[in-house]
C-alpha positions as a printed Julia matrix, in Angstrom:
314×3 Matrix{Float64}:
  87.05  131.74   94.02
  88.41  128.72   95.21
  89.39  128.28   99.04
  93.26  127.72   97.96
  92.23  131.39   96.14
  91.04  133.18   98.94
  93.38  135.37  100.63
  96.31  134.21  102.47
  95.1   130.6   101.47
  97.28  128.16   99.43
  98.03  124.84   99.57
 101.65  123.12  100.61
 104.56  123.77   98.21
 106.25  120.51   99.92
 105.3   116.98  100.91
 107.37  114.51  103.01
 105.39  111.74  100.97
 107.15  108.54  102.79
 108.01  105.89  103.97
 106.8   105.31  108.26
 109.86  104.28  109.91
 112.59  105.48  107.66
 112.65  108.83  109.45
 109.95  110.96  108.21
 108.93  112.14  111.75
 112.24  113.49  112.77
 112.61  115.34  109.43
 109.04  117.03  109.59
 110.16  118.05  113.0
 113.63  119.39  111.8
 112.41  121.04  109.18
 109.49  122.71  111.02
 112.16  124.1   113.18
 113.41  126.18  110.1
 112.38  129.83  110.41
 111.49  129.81  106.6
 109.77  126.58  106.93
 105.86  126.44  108.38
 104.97  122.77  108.83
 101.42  122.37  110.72
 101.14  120.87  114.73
  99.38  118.09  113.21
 101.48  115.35  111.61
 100.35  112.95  108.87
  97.29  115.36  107.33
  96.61  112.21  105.27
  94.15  114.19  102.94
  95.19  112.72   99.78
  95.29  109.25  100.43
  91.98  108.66   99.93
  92.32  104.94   98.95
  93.74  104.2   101.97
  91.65  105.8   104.7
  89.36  102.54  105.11
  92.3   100.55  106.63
  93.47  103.64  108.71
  90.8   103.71  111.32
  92.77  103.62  114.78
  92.5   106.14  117.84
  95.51  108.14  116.55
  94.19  109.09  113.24
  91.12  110.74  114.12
  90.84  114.78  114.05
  92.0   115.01  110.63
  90.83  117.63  107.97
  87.49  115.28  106.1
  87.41  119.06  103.64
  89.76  121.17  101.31
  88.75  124.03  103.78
  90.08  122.05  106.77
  92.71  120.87  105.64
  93.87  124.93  104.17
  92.89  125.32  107.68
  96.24  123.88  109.28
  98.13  126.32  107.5
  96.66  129.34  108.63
  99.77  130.23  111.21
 101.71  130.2   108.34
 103.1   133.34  106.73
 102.94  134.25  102.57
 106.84  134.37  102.87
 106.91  130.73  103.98
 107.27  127.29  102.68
 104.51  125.39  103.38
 104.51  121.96  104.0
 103.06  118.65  105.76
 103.9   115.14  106.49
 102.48  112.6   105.37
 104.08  109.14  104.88
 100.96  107.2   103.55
 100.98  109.24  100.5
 103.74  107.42   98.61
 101.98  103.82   99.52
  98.74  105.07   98.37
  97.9   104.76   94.21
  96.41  107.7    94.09
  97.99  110.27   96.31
 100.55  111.64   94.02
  97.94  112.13   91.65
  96.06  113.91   93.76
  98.39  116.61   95.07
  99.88  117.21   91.43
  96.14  117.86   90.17
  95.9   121.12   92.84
  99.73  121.74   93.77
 101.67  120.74   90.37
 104.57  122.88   91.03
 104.89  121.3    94.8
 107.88  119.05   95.87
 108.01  115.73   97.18
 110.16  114.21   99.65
 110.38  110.08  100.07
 112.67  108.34  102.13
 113.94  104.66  101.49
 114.45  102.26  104.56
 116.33   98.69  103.76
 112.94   96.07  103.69
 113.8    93.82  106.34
 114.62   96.31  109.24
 111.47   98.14  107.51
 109.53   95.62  108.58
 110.57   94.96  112.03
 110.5    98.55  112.77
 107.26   98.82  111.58
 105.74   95.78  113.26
 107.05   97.33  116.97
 105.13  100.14  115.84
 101.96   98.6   114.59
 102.18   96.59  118.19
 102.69   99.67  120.08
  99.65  101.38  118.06
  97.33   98.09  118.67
  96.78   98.04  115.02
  98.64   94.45  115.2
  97.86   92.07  117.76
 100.49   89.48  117.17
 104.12   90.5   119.04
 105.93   87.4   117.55
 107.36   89.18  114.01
 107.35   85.94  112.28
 103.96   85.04  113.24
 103.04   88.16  112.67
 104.31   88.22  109.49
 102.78   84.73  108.4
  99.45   86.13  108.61
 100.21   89.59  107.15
  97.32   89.02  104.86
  93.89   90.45  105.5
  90.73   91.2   104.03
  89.37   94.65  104.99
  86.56   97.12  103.43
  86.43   93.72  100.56
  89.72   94.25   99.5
  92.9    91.67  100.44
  96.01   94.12  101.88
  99.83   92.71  103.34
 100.24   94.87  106.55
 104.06   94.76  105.59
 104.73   93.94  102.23
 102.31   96.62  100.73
 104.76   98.9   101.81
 107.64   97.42   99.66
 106.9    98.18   96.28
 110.01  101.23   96.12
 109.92  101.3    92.4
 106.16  101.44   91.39
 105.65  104.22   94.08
 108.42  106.24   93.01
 107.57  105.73   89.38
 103.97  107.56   90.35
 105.66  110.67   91.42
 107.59  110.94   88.87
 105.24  110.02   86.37
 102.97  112.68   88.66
 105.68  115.17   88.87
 109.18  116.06   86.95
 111.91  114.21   88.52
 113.52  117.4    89.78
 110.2   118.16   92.37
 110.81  114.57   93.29
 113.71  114.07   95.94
 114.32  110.29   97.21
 116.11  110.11   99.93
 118.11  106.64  101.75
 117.16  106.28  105.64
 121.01  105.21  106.11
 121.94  108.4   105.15
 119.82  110.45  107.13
 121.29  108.34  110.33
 124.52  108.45  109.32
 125.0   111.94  108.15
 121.76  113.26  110.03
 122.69  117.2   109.34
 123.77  116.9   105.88
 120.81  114.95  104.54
 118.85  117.7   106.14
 120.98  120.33  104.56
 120.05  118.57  101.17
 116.56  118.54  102.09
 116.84  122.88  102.5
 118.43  123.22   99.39
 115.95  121.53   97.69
 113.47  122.92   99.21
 115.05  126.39   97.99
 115.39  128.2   102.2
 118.81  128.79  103.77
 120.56  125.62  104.18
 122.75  127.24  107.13
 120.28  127.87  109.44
 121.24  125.98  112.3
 120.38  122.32  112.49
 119.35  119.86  115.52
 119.51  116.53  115.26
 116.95  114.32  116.38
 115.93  111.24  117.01
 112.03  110.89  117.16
 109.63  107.4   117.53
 113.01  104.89  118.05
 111.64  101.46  117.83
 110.76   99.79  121.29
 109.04   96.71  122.36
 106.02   96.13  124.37
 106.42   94.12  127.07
 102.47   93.45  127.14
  99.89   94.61  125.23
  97.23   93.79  127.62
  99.07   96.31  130.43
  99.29   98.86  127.63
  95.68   98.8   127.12
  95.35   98.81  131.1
  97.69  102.26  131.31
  96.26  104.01  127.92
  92.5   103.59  129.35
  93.33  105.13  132.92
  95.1   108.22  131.1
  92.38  108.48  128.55
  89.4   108.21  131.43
  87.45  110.0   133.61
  86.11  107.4   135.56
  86.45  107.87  139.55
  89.02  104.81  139.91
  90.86  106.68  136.94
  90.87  110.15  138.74
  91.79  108.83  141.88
  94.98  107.0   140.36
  95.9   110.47  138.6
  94.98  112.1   141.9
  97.79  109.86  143.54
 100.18  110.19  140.32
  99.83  114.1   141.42
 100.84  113.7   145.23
 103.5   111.62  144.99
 105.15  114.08  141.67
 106.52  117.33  142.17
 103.71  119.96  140.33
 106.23  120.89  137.34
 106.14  116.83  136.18
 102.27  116.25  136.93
 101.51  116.56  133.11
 104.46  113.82  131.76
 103.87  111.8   135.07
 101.61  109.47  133.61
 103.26  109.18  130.5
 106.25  108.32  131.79
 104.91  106.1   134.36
 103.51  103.91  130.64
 106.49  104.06  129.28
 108.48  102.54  132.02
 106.17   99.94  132.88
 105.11   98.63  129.43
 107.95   99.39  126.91
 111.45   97.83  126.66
 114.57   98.32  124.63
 113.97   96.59  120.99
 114.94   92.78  121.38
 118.0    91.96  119.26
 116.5    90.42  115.5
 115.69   87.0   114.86
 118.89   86.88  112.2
 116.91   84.04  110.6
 113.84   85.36  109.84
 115.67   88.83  108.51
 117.55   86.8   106.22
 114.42   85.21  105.24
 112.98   88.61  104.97
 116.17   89.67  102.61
 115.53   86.76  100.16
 111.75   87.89   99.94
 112.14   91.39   98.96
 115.95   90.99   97.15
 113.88   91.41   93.65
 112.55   94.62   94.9
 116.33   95.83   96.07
 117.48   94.74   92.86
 114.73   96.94   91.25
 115.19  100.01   92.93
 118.66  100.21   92.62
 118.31  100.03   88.73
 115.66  102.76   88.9
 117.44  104.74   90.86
 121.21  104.03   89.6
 121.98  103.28   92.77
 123.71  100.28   94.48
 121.6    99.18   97.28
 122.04   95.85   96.52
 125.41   95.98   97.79
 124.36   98.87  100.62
 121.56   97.15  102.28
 123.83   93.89  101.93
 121.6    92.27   99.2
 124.55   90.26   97.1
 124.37   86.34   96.07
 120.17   87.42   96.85
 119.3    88.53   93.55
């Protein structure tokens, strides 16, 4: 017997496969909400992605499932009558995830969500500055030097992402088309509730149950990465200096906020509202990735180019 035999033991029957910033973590979160739903505590499983887990070595990916058992493990709150799920938004950048889950979970659905490239990337660059994965807060600098070398193999922090059609075309070469459902970021903020009531009906629960928005990880700026280190290592520590700081956090907070009170003390002194774009360099960014636009909206029989405001690009 196989542990996805054993009793009360199965793995997901849904995947929210992709893309970071496009809205994945406020749609695991409204859909976990769902009383026929069970989606585990722990976002972004990332058990599948095997190719990619050599470039994903950061403080906020550790604690995740390294066996099949483990990873069966997250579900075990859920209930038989259930759909099971997890988030994972690495899966539909990685070559071999949809592989993967289609070899143990055939009959399982997929969810991906699109994002327009050039806000993609700025979105995702806040957050990769935030995270300390990128160093460089200047987006055009940043991007300039996008390409690495890591574990012997060259990677583009950004542009990896971007290649809409060849990840699609794995899931669907992975899956039937009708397991596969591709959702467009702009419609999830624009119609927030009826994208998710799309997402229920294809995920075969009640589409009524009630629905609350949400708006989770918006894109913010750091006003200094070396201050965000600073306030990250005295929450994280147990030095003395760092218990006498959270000792005077304490005093000066009424009890009920003592557990946000550092949090919220970070937030305030090292994040800022998201600058206004460099219209240049997103322009720049447009012409770049306009062949990709132009490709996905083929595949998809879709007009992004004129959507994502792509015309006289491609």
């Amino acid at each position: 017997m196989t542990p996805s035999e054993g009793p009360g033991r199965r793995l997901p029957d849904f995947f929210i496969v992709g893309h970071h910033k496009s809205g994945t973590t406020a749609l695991y979160e409204m859909l976990r909400r769902h009383p026929e739903i069970f989606m585990p505590s722990l976002k972004e499983p990332r058990f599948f992605d095997a190719d990619l887990h050599a470039f994903s070595r950061t403080p906020q990916n550790t604690g995740r499932p390294q066996t099949l058992d483990e990873y069966l493990d997250l579900f075990a709150g859920a209930s038989a009558n259930q759909r099971w799920g997890e988030a994972s938004p690495s899966y539909l950048r990685s070559a071999v995830a949809a592989g993967a889950i289609a070899q143990v979970a055939p009959a399982a659905r997929s969810i991906a969500i699109l994002r327009e490239p050039a806000s993609f990337v700025r979105s995702l660059h806040s957050q990769m500055v935030q995270e300390h994965v990128e160093t460089e807060q200047d987006l055009r600098r940043a991007f300039e030097r996008e390409q690495i070398d890591r574990d012997g193999r060259r990677v583009r922090r950004y542009s990896d992402h971007i290649h809409y059609t060849e990840q699609l075309r794995r899931f669907h070469e992975a899956f039937p088309r009708e397991q596969v459902l591709v959702l467009i970021y702009d419609d999830f903020r624009t119609d927030n509730e009826g994208t998710v009531r799309k997402t229920l009906r294809f995920l075969g629960v009640d589409e009524h149950a009630p629905v609350e928005a949400l708006e989770v990880n918006p894109s913010v700026s750091v006003r200094s990465v070396r201050l965000d280190r600073a306030v990250r290592s005295l929450y994280s520590s147990r030095s003395p200096a760092a218990r006498a700081a959270k000792a005077a956090v304490r005093t000066l907070t009424p009890g009920r906020f003592h557990r946000g009170a550092l949090p919220a003390i970070r937030k305030r002194l090292v994040y800022a509202e998201q600058a206004q774009p460099d219209e240049q360099l997103m322009a720049e960014l447009r012409a770049r990735y306009a062949g990709e636009v132009a490709a996905v909206s083929e595949y998809l029989g879709r007009d992004l180019v004129a959507e994502w405001g792509y015309e006289g690009l491609v």
